[in-house]
C-alpha positions as CSV (number, residue, x, y, z in Angstrom):
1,X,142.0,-95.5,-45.1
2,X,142.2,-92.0,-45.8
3,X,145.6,-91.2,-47.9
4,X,148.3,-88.3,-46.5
5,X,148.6,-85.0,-47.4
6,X,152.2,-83.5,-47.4
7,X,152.5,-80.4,-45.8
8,X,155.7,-78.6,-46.5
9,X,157.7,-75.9,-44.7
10,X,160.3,-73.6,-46.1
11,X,163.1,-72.9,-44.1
12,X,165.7,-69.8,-45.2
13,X,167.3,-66.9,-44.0
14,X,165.8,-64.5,-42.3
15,X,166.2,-60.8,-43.4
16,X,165.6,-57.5,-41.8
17,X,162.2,-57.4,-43.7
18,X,160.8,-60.3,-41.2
19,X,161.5,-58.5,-37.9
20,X,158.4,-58.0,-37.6
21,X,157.0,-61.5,-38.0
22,X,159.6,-62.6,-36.2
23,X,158.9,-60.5,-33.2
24,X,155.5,-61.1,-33.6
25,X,156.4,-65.0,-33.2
26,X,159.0,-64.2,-30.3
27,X,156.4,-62.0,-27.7
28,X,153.6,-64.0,-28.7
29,X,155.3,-67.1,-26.9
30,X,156.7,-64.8,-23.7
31,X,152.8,-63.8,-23.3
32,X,151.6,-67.1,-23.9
33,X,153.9,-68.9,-21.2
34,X,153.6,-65.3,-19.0
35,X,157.0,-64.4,-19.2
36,X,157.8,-60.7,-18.5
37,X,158.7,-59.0,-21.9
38,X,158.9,-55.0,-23.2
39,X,158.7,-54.4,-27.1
40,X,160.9,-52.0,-26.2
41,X,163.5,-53.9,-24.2
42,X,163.5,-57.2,-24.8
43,X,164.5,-59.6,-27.5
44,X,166.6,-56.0,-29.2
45,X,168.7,-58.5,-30.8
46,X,166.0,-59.2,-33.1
47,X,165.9,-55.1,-34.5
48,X,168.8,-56.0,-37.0
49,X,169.2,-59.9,-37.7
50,X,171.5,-59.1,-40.5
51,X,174.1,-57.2,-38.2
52,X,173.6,-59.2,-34.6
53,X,173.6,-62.7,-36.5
54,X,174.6,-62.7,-40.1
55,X,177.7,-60.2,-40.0
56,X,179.5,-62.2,-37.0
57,X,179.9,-65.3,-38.5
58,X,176.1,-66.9,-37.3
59,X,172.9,-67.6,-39.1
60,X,169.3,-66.5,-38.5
61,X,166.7,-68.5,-40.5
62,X,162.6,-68.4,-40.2
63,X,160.4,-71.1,-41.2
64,X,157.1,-70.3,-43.5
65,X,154.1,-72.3,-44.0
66,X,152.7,-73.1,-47.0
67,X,150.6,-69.7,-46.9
68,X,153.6,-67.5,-46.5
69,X,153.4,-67.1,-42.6
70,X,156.7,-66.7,-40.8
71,X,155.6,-69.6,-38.1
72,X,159.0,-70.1,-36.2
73,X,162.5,-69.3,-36.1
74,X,166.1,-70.0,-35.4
75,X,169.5,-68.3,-34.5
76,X,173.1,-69.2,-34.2
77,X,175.1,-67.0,-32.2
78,X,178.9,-66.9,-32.5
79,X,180.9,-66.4,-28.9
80,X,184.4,-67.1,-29.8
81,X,186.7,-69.6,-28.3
82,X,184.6,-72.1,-30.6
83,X,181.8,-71.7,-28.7
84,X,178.1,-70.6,-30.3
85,X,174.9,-69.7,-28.5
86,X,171.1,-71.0,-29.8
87,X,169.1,-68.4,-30.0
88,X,165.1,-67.7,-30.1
89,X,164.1,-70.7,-31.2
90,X,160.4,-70.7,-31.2
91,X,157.2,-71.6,-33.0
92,X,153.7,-70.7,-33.1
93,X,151.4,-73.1,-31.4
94,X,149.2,-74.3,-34.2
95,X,153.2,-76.0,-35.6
96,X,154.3,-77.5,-32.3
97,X,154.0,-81.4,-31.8
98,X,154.8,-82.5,-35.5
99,X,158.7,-82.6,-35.1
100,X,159.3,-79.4,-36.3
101,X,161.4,-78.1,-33.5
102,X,163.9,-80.9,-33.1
103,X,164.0,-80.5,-37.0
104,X,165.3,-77.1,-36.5
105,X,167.7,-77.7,-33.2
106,X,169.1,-80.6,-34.9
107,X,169.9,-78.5,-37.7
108,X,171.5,-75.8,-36.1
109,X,173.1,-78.3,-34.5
110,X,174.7,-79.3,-37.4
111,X,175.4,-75.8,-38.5
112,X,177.5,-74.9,-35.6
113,X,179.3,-77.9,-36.1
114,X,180.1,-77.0,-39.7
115,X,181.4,-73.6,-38.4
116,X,184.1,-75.1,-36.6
117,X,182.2,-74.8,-32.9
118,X,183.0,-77.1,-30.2
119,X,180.3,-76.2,-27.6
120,X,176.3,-74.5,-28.1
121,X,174.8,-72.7,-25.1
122,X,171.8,-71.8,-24.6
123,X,169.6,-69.9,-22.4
124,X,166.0,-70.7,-21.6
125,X,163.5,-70.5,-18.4
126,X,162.0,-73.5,-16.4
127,X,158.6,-72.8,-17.3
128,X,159.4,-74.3,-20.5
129,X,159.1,-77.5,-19.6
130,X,158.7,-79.0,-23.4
131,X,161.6,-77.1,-25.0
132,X,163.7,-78.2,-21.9
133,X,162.7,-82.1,-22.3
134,X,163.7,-81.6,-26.7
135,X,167.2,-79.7,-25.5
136,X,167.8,-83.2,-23.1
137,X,167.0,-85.3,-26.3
138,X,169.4,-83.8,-28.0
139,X,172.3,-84.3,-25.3
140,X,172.4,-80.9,-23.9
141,X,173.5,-80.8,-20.0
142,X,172.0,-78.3,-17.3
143,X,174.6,-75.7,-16.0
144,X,175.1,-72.5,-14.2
145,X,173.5,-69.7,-16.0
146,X,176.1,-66.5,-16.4
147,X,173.5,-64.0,-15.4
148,X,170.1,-65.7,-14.9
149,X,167.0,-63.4,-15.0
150,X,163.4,-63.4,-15.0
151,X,162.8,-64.8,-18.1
152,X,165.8,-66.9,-18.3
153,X,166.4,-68.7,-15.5
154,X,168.0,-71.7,-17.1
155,X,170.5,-72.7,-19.2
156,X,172.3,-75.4,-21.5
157,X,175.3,-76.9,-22.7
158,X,176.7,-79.0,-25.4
159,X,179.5,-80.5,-26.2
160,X,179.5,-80.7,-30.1
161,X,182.8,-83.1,-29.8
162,X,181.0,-85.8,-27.9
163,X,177.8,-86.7,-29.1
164,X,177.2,-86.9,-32.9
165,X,173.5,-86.1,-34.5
166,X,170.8,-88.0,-32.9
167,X,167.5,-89.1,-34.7
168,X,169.3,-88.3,-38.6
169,X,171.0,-90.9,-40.6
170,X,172.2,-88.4,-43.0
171,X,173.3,-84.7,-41.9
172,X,172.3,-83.5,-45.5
173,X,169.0,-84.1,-44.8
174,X,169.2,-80.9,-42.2
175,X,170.4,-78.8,-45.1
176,X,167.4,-79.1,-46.9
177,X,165.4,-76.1,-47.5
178,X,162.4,-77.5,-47.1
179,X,160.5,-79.8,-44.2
180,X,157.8,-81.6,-44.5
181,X,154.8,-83.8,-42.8
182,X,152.4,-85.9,-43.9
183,X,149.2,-86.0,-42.2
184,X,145.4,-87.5,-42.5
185,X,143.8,-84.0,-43.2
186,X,145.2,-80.5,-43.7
187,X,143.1,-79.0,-41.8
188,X,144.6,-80.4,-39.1
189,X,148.1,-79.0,-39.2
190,X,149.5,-75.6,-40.8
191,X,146.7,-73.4,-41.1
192,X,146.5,-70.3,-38.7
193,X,144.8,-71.2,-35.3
194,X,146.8,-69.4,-32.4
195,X,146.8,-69.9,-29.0
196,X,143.2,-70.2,-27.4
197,X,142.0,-66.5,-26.1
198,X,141.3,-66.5,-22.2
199,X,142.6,-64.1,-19.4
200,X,145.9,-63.7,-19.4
201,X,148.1,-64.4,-16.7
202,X,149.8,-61.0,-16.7
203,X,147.0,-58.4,-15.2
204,X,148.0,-54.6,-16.9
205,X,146.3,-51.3,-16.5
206,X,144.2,-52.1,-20.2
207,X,143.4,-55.7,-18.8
208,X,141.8,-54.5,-15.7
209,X,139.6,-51.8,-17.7
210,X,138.5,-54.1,-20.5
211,X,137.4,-56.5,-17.2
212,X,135.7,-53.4,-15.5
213,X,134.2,-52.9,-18.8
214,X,132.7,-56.3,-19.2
215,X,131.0,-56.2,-16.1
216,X,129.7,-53.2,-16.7
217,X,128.5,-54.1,-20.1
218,X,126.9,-57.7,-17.7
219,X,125.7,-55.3,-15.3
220,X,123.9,-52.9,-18.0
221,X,122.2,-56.1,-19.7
222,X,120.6,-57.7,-16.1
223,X,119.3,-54.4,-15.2
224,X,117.7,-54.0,-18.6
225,X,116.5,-57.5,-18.3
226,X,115.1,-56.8,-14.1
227,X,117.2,-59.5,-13.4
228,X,116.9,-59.5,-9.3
229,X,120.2,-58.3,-6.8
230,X,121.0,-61.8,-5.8
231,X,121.0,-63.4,-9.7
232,X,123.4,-60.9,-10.6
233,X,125.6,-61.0,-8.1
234,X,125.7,-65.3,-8.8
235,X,126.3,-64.3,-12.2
236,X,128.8,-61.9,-11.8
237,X,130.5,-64.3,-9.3
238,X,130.7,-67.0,-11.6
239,X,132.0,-65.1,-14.4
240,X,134.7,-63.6,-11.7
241,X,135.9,-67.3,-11.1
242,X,135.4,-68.7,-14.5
243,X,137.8,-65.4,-15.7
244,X,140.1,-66.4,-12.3
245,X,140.4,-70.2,-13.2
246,X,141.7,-69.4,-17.3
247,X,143.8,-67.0,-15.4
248,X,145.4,-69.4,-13.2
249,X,145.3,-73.2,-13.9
250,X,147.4,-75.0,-16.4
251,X,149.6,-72.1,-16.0
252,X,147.2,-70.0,-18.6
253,X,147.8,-72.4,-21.2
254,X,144.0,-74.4,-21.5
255,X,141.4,-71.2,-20.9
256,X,138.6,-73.5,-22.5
257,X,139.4,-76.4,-20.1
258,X,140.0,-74.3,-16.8
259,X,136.6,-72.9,-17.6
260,X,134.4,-75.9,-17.3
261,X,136.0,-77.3,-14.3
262,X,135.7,-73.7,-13.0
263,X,132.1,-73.8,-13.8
264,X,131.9,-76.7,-12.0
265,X,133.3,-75.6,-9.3
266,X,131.3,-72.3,-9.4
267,X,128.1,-74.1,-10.0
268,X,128.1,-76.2,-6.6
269,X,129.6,-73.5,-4.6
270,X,126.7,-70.9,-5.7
271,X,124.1,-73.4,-5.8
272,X,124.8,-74.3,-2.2
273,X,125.2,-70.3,-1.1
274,X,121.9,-69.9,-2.7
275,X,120.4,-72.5,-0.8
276,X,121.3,-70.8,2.4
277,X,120.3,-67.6,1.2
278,X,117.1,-68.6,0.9
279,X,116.6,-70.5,4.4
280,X,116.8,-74.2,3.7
281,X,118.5,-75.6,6.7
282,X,122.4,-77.1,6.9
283,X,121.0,-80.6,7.6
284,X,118.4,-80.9,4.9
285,X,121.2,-79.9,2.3
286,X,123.7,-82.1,3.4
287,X,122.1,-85.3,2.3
288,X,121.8,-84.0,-0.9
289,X,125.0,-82.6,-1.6
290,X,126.4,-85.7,-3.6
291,X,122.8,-85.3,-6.1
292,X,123.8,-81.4,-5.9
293,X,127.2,-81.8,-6.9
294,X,126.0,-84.1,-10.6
295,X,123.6,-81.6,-11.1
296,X,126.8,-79.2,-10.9
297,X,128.7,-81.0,-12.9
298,X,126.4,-81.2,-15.6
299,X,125.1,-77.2,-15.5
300,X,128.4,-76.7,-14.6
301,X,129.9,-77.9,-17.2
302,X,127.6,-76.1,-19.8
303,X,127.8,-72.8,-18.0
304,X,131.3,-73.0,-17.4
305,X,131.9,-73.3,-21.2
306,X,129.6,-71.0,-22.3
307,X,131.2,-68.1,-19.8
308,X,134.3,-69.1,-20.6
309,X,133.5,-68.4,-24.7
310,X,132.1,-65.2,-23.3
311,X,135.5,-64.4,-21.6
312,X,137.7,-65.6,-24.3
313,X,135.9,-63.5,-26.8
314,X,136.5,-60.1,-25.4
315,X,140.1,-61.2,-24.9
316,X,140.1,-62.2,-28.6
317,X,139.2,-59.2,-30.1
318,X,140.9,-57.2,-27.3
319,X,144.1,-59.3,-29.1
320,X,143.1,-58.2,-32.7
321,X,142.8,-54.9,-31.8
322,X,146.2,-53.9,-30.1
323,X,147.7,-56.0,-32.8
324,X,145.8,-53.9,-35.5
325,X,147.6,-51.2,-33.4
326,X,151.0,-52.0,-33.3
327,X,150.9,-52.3,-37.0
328,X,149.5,-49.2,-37.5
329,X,151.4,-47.7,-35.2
330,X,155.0,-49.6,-34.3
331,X,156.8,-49.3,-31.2
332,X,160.0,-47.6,-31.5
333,X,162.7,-50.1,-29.8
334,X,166.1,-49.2,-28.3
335,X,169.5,-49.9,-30.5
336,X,170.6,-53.1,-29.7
């Protein structure tokens, strides 16, 4: 039996020396769920966490991993009347699933409560279909958003008067500046992975060139290569619908699993447009077509992931560099 490994997280105020990671944190889930966002628009709270959260009353806090990455965050916004409102509470995807969000939402929670509030709100959007189901855990209602928008759509209530702490035997435990959990290995929890590179859902101007680009770059290497007119344009079809598929199932969350059914799909579609492309008769092929479709399914399946690697990389370092970018070069955002 293979012993545990603690894995600890710090937890502490945020300053205005993490608005970077924090934003960083913040768009990265927007673009990840396909939520509309500006660098320059949106989430301008974030440009001066001291000011928008510390200096009226609330609290901002960030959590870091063991290697010093700001992985998630947290803020408490006060509204008057004893009300408060939760704000961007979000994590990186690599340190979602081990209980570190209700952690943080039970100890906000528990901070609001301690400031004397009588209600949290909170405002959120539908496609968040996980953070919704840990806000109902925690005894927060559905109401009537104030101004609902694009990107929030939805929004929360509760009563801090009727419903003690769930989950947490002692409320000084969520004081703590620390959080930990154990697991088997520790590779397997805490270490930076991000989200898994594919087409993004969102098509842009710079999206549709770097796709342009690829097929150019495909188009370049068959020609080299003499590979004949109809083997390209399989090829370049099945890349198309490979790139489609991460686009467009599991609401561009599982690139690497959209792609092998894709190339499934792709496989028995082409193979079967080949077949007529090169004479063989409807009847003959429809005895085969249950033989055709394994023989998909395995090539398929192969293909599929192999394309979809191809995709994902360009994407990847597509990512690396426009982050490289906005480093180099920041965005100048509007006052809040």
């Amino acid at each position: 039996m293979s012993s545990l490994t603690p894995i600890t997280y710090q937890i502490r105020p945020a300053t205005n020396e993490d608005v970077a990671a924090v934003k960083d944190v913040f768009f990265l889930t927007l673009e990840e769920f396909g939520l509309p966002a500006s660098r320059e628009t949106t989430g301008t709270d974030l440009n001066d966490l001291e000011t928008n959260y510390f200096k009226s009353g609330g609290t901002f806090e960030v959590v870091v991993s063991p290697d010093g990455r700001i992985v998630g965050s947290v803020g408490l916004r006060l509204l008057g009347d004893r009300r408060a409102e939760l704000c961007k509470l979000y994590l990186r995807p690599e340190v979602r699933g081990i209980g570190l969000g209700s952690f943080l939402l039970r100890r906000t929670i528990q901070r609001a409560r301690e400031l004397g509030c009588e209600e949290v709100r909170l405002l959120t959007h539908s496609v968040l279909r996980d953070a919704a189901r840990l806000y109902q855990r925690q005894g927060f209602t559905a109401v009537q958003p104030e101004h609902p928008s694009t990107r929030c759509d939805r929004a929360y209530s509760l009563r801090l008067d009727a419903r003690p702490i769930s989950e947490e035997p002692d409320a000084s435990a969520l004081s703590s500046t620390g959080w930990t959990v154990y697991v088997t290995s520790p590779w397997r929890v805490g270490l930076p992975r991000g989200k898994e590179a594919g087409v993004p859902r969102q098509f842009g101007v710079g999206t549709a060139l770097l796709m342009m680009t690829m097929f150019a770059i495909l188009f370049a290497v068959l020609r080299s290569l003499n590979v004949p007119a109809l083997a390209f344009a399989i090829i370049a079809l099945f890349f198309l619908g490979v790139g489609a598929g991460q686009a467009l199932l599991f609401h561009g969350r599982r690139p690497r699993r959209a792609s092998i059914i894709m190339g499934i799909v792709m496989t028995f579609i082409l193979s079967i447009f080949k077949a007529f492309f090169n004479g063989v008769p409807g009847p003959e092929i429809l005895p085969s077509l249950a033989l055709l479709f394994c023989a998909a399914c395995f090539g398929g399946i192969i293909y599929g992931y192999v394309a979809g690697v191809l995709i994902g990389s360009v994407f990847l370092v597509s990512d690396k560099l426009r982050d490289a970018y906005r480093r180099r070069f920041p965005p100048k955002d509007e006052e809040p």
